[in-house]
TIDRENLUM-222901 format. One line per field, with one value per residue: residue number from 1; residue in one letter; chain; x, y, z of N, C-alpha, C in turn. Coordinates in steps of 0.05 Angstrom, whole numbers, plus 5000, padded with zeros to 4 digits. Example, Ala and Ser with C-alpha at 12.3 -4.5 7.8 and 13.67 -1.06 7.14 Angstrom:
i c(1 2)
aa c(a s)
ch c(A A)
n_east c(5264 5257)
n_north c(4886 4955)
n_up c(5156 5142)
ca_east c(5246 5273)
ca_north c(4910 4979)
ca_up c(5156 5143)
c_east c(5264 5258)
c_north c(4934 5001)
c_up c(5156 5157)
***
This chain:
i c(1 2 3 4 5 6 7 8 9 10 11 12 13 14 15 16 17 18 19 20 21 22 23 24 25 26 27 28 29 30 31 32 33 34 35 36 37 38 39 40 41 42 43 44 45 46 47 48 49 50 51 52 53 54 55 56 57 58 59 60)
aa c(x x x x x x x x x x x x x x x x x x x x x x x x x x x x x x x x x x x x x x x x x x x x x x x x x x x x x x x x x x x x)
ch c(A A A A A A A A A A A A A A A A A A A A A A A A A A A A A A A A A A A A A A A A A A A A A A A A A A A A A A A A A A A A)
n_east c(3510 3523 3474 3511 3559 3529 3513 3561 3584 3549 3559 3614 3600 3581 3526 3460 3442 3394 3359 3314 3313 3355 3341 3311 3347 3380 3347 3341 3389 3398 3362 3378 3430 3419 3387 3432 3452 3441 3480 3519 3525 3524 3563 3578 3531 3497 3524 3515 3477 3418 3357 3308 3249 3209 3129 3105 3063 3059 3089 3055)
n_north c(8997 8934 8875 8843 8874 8903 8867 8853 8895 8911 8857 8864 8909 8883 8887 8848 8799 8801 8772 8783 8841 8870 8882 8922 8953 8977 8991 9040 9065 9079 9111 9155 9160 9187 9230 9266 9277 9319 9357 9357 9396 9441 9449 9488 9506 9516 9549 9600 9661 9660 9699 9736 9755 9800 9823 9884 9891 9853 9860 9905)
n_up c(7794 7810 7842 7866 7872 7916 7950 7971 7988 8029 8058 8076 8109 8155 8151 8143 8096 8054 7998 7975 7985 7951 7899 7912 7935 7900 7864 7895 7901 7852 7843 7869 7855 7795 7825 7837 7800 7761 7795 7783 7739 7762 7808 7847 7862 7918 7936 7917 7933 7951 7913 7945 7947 7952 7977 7986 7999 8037 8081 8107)
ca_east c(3519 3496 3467 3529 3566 3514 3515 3592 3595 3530 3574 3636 3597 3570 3497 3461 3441 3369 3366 3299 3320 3376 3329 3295 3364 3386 3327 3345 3412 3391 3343 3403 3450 3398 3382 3458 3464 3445 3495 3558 3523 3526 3574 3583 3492 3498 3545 3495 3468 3387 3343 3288 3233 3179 3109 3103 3027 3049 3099 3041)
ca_north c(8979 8915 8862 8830 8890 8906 8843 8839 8917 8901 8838 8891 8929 8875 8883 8819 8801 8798 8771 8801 8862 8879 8897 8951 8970 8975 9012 9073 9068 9089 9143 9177 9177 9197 9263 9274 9288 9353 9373 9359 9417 9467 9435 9502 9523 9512 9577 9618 9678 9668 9726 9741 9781 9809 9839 9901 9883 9827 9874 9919)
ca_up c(7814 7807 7860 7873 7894 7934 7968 7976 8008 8059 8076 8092 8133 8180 8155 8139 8068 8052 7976 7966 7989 7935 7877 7936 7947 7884 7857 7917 7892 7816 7846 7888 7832 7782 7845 7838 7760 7759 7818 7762 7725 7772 7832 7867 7874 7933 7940 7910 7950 7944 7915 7951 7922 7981 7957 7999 8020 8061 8107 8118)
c_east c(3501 3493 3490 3550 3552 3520 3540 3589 3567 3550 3590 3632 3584 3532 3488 3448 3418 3366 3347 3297 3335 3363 3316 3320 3374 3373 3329 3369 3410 3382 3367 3414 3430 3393 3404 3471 3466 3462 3519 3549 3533 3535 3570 3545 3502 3512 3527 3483 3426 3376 3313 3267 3206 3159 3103 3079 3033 3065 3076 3024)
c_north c(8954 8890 8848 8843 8900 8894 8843 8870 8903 8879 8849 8903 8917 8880 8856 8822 8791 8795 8786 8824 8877 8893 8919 8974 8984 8994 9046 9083 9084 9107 9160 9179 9192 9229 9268 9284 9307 9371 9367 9379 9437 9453 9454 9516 9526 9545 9601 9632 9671 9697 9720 9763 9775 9822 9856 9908 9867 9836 9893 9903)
c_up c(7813 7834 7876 7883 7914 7952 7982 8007 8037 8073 8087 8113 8155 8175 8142 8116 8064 8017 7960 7964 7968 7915 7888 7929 7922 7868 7874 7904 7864 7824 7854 7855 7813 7789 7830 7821 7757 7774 7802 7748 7736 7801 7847 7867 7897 7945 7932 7931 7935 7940 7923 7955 7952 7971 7988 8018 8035 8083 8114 8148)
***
């Protein structure tokens, strides 16, 4: 996404347009998607039952 959609959607939504700001925003934007990659591998984790493994000294 580059600076200029940025700019256009913030205008859309009524927030105000800070020009220094965009390369901030822009930069968050790349991190998120970037998080988000690995969740097209495995869409349904999330569904996954966790295993959880107890060491029998620490219920004592």
């Amino acid at each position: 996404m580059g600076e200029f959609l940025i700019k256009n959607n913030l205008q859309a939504q009524g927030f105000p347009v800070i020009e220094s700001d965009l390369v901030f925003i822009k930069d968050i934007l790349l991190t998120v998607q970037k998080a988000e990659q690995p969740l097209a591998n495995a869409p349904y984790l999330n569904m996954e039952v966790p295993i959880t493994v107890v060491d029998k000294e620490l219920l004592k």
